[in-house]
N, C-alpha and C positions, 0 to 999 in steps of 0.2 A: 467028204465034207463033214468037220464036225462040228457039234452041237453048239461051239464056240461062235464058227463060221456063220451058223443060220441065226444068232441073235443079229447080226446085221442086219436083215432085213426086218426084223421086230424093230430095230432100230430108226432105223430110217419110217417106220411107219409111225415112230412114237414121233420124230421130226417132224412129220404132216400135220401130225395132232396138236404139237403145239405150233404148227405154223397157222392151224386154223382158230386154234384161240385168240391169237394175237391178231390175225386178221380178224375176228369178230369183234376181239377187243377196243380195236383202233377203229369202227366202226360206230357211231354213238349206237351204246345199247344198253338194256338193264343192267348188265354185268357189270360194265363200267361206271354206272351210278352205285353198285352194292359194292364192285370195290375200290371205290375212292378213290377211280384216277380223273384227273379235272379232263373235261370234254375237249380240250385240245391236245390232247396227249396220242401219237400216234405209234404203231408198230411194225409198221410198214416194211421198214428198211430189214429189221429182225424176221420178217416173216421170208423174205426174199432167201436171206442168209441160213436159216431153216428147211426151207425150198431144198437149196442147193445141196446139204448135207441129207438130205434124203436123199436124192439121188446121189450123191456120192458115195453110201453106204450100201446103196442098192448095188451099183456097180461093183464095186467092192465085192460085194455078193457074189454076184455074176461070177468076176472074173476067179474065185477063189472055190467056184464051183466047178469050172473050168482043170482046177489044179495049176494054176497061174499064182508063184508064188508071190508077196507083194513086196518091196521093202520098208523097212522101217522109217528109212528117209526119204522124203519126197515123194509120198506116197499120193499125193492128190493129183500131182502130174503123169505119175506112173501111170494111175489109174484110167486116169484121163486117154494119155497116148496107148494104153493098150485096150480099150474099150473103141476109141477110133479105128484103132488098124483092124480091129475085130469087124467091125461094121461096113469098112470099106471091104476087105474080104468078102461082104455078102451074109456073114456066120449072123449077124444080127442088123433087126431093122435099120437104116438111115435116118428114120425120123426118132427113135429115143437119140441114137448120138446128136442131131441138130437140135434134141430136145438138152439136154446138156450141156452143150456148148452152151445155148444163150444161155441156161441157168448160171452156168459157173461163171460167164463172161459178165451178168448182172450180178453176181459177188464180190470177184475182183476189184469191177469199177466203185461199189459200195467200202471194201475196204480202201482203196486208193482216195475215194473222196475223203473220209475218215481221217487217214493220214497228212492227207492236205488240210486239212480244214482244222485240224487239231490247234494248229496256233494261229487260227483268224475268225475263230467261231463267231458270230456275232447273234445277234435278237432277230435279223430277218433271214439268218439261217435255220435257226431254232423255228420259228414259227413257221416259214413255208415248205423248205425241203420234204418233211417226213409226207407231206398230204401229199407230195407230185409223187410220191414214191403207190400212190395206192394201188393205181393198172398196172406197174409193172409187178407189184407183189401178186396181184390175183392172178395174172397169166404164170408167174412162177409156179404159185400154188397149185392151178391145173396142171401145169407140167408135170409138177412132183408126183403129184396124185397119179396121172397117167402113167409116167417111168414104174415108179415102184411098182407098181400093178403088173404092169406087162413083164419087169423080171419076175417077181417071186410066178407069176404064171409058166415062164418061159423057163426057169430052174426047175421048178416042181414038177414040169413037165417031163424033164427028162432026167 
């Protein structure tokens, strides 16, 4: 693995980091009075999406730690399916992979609503969606926090 390789997991930890800004952000707090986002202003949906690229970088890690080459194309799926089949093997825990699935599976759905909603946006879209987004952001957030951890542990271990 080289030096290339291990910024990933710096990466995906930088992911965390701003996923936890923007969840404090979308939070009413002092930060958000000093920098001037009006108190309805939510970051919910980007914290989720952040989430998710943590742990997709982590994996990445993982599996390139492994000596598992990636492609270029369609690299989130790759990642995806050969981080599963890893897991079902036994080679790594079952609960980071079902920790991943629902992360990437609440990305997906966040871009999918996105692309629907792009030509029917309205005012009580704007206003209520980002708040319903807040519990599923937090439990992403633990997730991420938990995945990345347990790889960079489980790499450096061996």
């Amino acid at each position: 693995m080289d030096s290339k390789d291990k910024l990933l997991i710096e990466r995906a930890e930088h992911e965390i980091v701003v996923a936890d800004l923007l969840y404090s952000l979308s939070n009413d707090s002092p930060e958000k009075t000093a920098l001037n986002v009006s108190s309805g202003s939510t970051f919910y949906s980007a914290v989720i999406s952040h989430a998710y690229y943590a742990i997709f970088y982590s994996a990445k890690y993982y599996l390139l730690s492994k000596n598992i080459l990636i492609p270029e194309q369609g690299q989130h799926n790759f990642v995806y399916q050969r981080f599963k089949k890893l897991a079902k093997t036994g080679e790594l825990d079952k609960e980071l992979l079902e920790i991943y699935k629902d992360t990437k599976i609440k990305a997906e759905a966040l871009l999918l609503i996105l692309e629907s909603e792009e030509e029917k946006r309205t005012e009580y879209t704007y206003k209520t969606y980002p708040q319903a987004n807040k519990l599923p952001a937090e439990k992403s957030l633990e997730n991420a926090k938990f995945f990345v951890s347990h790889i960079r542990k489980f790499v450096e271990k061996y």
